[in-house]
C-alpha positions in Angstrom: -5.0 -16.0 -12.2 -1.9 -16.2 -10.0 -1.9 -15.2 -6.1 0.8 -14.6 -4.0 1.4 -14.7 0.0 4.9 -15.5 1.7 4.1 -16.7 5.5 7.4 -14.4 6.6 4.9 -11.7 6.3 3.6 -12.5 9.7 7.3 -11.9 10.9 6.2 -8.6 11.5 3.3 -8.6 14.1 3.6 -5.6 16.2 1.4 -6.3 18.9 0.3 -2.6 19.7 0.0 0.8 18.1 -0.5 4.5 19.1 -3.7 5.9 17.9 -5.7 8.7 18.5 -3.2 9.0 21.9 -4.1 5.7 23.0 -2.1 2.7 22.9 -4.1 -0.2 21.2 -3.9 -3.6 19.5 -2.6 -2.8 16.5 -5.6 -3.8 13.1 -2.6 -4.0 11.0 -1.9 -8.2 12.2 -1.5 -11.3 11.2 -4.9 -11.8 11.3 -5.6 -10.0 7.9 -3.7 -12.5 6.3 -5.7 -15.3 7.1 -9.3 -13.5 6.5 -7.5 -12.3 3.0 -6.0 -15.5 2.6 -10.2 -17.2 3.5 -11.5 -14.6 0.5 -9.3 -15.8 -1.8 -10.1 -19.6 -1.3 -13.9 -19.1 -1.5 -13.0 -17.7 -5.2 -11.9 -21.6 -5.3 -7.9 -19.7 -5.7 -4.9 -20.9 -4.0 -2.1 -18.9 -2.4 1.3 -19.4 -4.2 4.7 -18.7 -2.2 7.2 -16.7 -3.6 10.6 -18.6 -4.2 12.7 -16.2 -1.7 12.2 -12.8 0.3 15.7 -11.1 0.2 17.4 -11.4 -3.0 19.8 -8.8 -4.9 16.6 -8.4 -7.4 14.5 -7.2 -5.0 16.9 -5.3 -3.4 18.0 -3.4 -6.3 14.4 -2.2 -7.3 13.8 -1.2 -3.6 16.8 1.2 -4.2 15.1 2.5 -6.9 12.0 3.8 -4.7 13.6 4.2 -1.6 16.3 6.0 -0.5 20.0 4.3 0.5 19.6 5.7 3.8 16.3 4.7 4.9 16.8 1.2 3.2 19.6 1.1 5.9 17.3 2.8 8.3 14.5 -0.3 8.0 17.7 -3.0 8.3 19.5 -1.9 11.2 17.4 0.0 13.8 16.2 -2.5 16.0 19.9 -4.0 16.9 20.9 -0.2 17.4 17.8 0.8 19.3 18.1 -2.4 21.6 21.3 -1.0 22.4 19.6 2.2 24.3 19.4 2.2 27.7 15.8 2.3 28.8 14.2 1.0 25.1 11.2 0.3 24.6 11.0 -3.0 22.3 9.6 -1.8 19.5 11.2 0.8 18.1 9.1 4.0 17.8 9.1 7.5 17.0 9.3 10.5 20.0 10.3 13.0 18.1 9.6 14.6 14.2 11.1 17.7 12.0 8.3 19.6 11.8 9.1 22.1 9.5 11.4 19.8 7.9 14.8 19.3 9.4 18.2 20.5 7.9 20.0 18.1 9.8 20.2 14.3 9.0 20.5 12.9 12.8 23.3 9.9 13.2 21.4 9.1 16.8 18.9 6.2 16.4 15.7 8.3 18.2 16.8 11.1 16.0 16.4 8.0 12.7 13.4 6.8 14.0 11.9 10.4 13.8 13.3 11.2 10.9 12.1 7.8 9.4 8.8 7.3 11.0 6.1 9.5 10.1 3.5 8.2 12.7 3.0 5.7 15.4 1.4 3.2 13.3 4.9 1.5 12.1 6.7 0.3 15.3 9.8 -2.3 14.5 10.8 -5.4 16.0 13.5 -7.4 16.1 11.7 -10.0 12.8 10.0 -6.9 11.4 12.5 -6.5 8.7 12.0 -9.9 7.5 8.3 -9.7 7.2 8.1 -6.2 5.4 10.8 -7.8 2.9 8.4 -10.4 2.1 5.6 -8.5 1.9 7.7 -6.5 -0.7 8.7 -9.9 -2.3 5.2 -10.8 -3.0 4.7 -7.8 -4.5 7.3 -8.6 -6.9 6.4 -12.4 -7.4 2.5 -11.4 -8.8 4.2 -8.8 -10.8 6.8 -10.9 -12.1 3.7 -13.4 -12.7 2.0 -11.2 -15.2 5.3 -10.6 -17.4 5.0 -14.3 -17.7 2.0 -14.0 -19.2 -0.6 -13.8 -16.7 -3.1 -11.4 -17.7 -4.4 -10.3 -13.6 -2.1 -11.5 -10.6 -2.5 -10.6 -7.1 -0.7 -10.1 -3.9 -1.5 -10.4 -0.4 0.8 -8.1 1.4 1.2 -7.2 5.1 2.5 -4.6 6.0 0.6 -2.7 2.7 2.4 0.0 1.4 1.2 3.0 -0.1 1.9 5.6 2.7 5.5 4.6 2.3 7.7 7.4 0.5 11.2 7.5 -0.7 12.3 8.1 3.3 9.7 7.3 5.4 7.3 4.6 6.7 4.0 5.9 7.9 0.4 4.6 8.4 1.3 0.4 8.8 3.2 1.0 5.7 7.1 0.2 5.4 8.5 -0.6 1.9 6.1 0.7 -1.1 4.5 -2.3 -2.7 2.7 -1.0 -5.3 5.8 1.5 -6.6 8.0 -1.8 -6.4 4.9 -3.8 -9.0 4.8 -0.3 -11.1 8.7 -0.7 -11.2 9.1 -4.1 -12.1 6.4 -3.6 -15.2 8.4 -0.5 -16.3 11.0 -2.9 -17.3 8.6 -4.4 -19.9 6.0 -1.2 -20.2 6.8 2.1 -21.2 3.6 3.7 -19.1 2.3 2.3 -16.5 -1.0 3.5 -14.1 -1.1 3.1 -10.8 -5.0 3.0 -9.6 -5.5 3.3 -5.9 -8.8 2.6 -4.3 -8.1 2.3 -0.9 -10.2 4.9 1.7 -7.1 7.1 2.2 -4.6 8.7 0.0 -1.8 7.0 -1.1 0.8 9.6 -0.4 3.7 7.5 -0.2 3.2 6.8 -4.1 2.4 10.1 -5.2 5.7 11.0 -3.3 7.4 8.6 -5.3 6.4 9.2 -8.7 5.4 13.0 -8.7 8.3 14.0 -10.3 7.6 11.5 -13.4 6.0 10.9 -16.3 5.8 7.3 -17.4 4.3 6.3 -14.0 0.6 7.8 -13.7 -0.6 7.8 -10.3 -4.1 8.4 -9.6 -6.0 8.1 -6.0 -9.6 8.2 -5.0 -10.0 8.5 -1.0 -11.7 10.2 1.8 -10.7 14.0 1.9 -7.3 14.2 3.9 -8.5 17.4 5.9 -10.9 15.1 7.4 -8.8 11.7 7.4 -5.1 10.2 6.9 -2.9 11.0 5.9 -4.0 14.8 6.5 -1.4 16.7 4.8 -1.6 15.5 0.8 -3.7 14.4 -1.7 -5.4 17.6 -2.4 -7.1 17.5 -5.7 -4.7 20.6 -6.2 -1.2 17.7 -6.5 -1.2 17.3 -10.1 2.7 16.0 -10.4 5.8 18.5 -11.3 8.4 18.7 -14.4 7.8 15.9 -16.2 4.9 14.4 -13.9 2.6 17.5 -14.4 -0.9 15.7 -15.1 0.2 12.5 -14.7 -0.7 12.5 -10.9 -4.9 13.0 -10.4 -6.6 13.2 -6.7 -10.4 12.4 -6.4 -11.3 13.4 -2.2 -14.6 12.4 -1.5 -16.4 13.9 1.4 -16.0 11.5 5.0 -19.0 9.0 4.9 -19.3 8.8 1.2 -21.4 5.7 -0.2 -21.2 3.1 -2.5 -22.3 5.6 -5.6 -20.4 8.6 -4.6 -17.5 6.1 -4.6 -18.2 3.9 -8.2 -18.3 7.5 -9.2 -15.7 8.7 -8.6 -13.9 5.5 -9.5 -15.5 6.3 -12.9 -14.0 9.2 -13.5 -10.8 8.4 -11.9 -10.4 5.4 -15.0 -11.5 7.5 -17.5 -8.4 10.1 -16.7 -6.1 7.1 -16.5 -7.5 5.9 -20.0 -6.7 9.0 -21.0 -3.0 8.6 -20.1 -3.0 5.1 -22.4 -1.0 2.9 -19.9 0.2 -0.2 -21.2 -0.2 -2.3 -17.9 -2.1 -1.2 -14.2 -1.0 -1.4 -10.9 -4.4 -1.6 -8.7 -3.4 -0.5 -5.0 -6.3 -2.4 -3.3 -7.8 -1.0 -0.3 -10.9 -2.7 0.9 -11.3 -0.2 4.1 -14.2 1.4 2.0 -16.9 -0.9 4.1 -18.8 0.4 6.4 -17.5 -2.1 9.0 -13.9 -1.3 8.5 -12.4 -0.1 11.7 -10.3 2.8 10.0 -14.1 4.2 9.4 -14.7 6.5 6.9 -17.0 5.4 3.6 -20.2 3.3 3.9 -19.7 0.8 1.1 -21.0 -2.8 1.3 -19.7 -6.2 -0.1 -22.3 -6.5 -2.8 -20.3 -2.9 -3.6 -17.1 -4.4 -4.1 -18.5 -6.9 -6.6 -19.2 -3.6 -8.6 -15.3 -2.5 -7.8 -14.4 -5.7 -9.8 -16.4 -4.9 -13.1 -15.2 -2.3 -13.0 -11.7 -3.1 -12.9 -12.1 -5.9 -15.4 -13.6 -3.1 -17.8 -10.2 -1.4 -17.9 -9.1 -4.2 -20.4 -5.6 -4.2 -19.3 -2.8 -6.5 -17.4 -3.2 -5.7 -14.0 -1.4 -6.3 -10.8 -3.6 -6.1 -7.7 -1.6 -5.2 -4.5 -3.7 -5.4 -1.4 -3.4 -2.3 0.8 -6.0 -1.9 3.5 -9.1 -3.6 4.9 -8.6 -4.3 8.6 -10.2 -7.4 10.4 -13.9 -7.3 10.5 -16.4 -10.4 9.6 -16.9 -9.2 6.3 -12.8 -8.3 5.0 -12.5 -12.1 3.2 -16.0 -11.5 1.8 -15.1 -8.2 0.2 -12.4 -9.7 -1.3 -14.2 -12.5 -2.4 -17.1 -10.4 -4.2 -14.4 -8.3 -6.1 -12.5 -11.2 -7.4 -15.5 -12.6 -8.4 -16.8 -9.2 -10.0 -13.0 -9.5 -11.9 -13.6 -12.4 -13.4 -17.8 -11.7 -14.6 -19.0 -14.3 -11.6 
C-alpha cells in the first residue's frame, strides 16, 4: 500500500473559525496531520511526498471540477482582500446570496460571499499553497493505484467533500475526492465514490449529479439535524444522465456503531449494483463518539469493522481522508481501519 502527505498542507493553518457564532480555534489544523500521520505509522506505513504541488496536470483536472472563476477566486483573494482598508487577515465571508444571486460581484467581499459558503474556510496569505497540496496528494495516491497499487491513501488537509464546482464550505476548499474519481476516469469507465464521513458530502454530489459514469453515494447524519443542512436528502437521486447514480443514506443524530455498519451495508450493495471498475473512499472518521463535530457514537474497535468492510468490496480503491478532528483517539481510528483493510 502507498500513502501520501505533502508537508505544504500545513501552509494552510487558519488559526480560528466562526462557529455556532463564536469565534474559536479552528479543529481543522495542522495538528490532524500529525495524529493522522501517528495512525498510519503504528500500521508500520510510511508517508510518501508527492513530487510537486502546482503543476499543469493538476491544474487542468481541477478545471474539470471546479469552475474557472472560483479557481481564480481561491488564487487571488488574499492579495486583493489585503488591499481593503480595514481587512481582517483572513479573508472571510459577510455577506451570502440567499436566494441565489443573479449578479456575479467583481468586489472581493462580494467574491468571498459568493465563494464561501460558511465561516469555516477563512484564507490566508499561504492558504492557497496548502489546499493545492492537499489536492496534490490526492492526485499522487490516485496516480499510485494506476500504477498498479491495488489500495492507496491520502492524508489531506484541508478535506474536501463540501467543496462544489464554486464554492468552499465546511474546511473544505478544492474537492479531493472528485479530483481521485477524475484521475481514475482516465483509466475506468465507472467509477464509485463511497463517502463515510458523519456529514454529507455535498460538494461531490454537486459535482457529479448531473453524471453517469461517476456514482456518488453518502451515508451521514441527517442534514436537517447537522451540516451541511440543506442537501443530502435521501430524496437527491442525480438528474439526466446521473438519475440513480447518486444514493443518500441519513441516519438519525446519535446513531451507533450498528445503525452505521448498516447502513454502510446497504450503501455497498447499491454501489455493487452500479458495477464500478475502481472506488474512491471519501474517509471521514468524525463518526467516534469523541469527535468534536459530535454527532454518531462509534468507537475505534468500530472502525476496524469499517475496514472489512471496505476490503470486502474487492476493488482498487483510493482512500481520501476527509474528517476526524483532533481527539486522543483520531490516529487510533485510523489505525484500526487500516488494519481492518488489510485482515489484521
Amino acid at each position: 500500500m502507498k500513502l501520501f502527505y505533502h508537508p505544504d498542507q500545513a501552509l494552510h493553518a487558519p488559526a480560528s473559525i466562526v462557529l455556532h457564532g463564536q469565534e474559536m480555534p479552528s479543529p481543522e489544523s495542522t495538528r490532524r496531520a500529525e495524529l493522522l500521520a501517528a495512525g498510519v505509522t503504528a500500521c508500520g506505513f510510511n508517508l510518501l511526498e508527492p513530487d510537486d504541488v502546482d503543476t499543469p496536470r493538476l491544474r487542468s483536472r481541477l478545471s474539470r471540477i471546479h469552475s474557472a472563476r472560483y479557481l481564480a477566486f481561491l488564487e487571488t483573494i488574499h492579495a486583493r482582500w489585503s488591499r481593503l482598508q480595514q481587512a481582517s487577515g483572513p479573508v472571510t465571508s459577510s455577506v451570502h446570496p440567499c436566494g441565489g444571486g443573479l449578479l456575479y460581484p467583481e468586489h472581493p467581499i462580494g467574491q468571498a460571499g459568493w465563494h464561501l459558503h460558511d465561516l469555516t474556510c477563512p484564507i490566508d496569505a499561504d492558504s492557497f499553497r496548502g489546499i493545492l497540496a492537499s489536492a496534490a496528494t490526492a492526485q499522487a495516491a490516485a496516480e499510485a493505484l494506476l500504477g498498479g497499487h491495488g489500495t492507496t491513501y491520502a492524508l489531506c488537509r484541508p478535506p474536501g467533500h463540501h467543496a462544489g464546482p464554486d464554492r468552499a464550505g465546511g474546511f473544505c476548499f478544492l474537492n479531493n475526492a472528485a479530483l481521485a474519481a477524475t484521475v481514475l476516469r482516465e483509466h475506468f469507465s465507472r467509477v464509485a465514490i463511497l463517502d463515510i464521513d458523519l456529514h454529507h458530502g455535498n460538494g461531490t454530489q454537486d459535482i457529479f449529479y448531473y453524471r453517469g459514469d461517476v456514482w456518488t453515494g453518502s451515508l451521514h447524519v441527517d442534514p436537517r439535524q447537522s451540516y451541511p443542512y440543506f442537501w443530502g436528502g435521501a430524496n437527491e437521486e442525480g438528474m439526466g444522465e446521473g438519475l440513480g447514480a447518486n444514493v443518500n443514506l441519513p441516519l438519525p443524530l446519535g446513531s451507533d456503531a450498528a445503525r452505521y455498519l448498516d447502513a454502510l451495508d446497504a450503501l455497498s450493495a447499491r454501489m455493487a449494483a452500479f458495477r464500478p471498475e475502481a472506488a474512491v473512499v471519501a474517509l471521514g472518521l468524525n463518526a467516534h463518539r469523541d469527535d468534536p463535530a459530535g454527532g454518531m457514537a462509534l468507537v475505534t474497535d468500530d472502525f476496524h469493522a469499517v475496514g472489512r468492510r471496505l476490503a470486502a468490496l474487492g476493488l482498487p480503491m483510493v482512500l481520501v481522508q476527509e474528517g476526524g478532528y483532533p481527539t486522543e483517539s483520531l490516529g487510533a481510528n485510523l489505525t484500526a481501519l487500516l488494519k481492518g483493510l488489510f485482515g489484521e
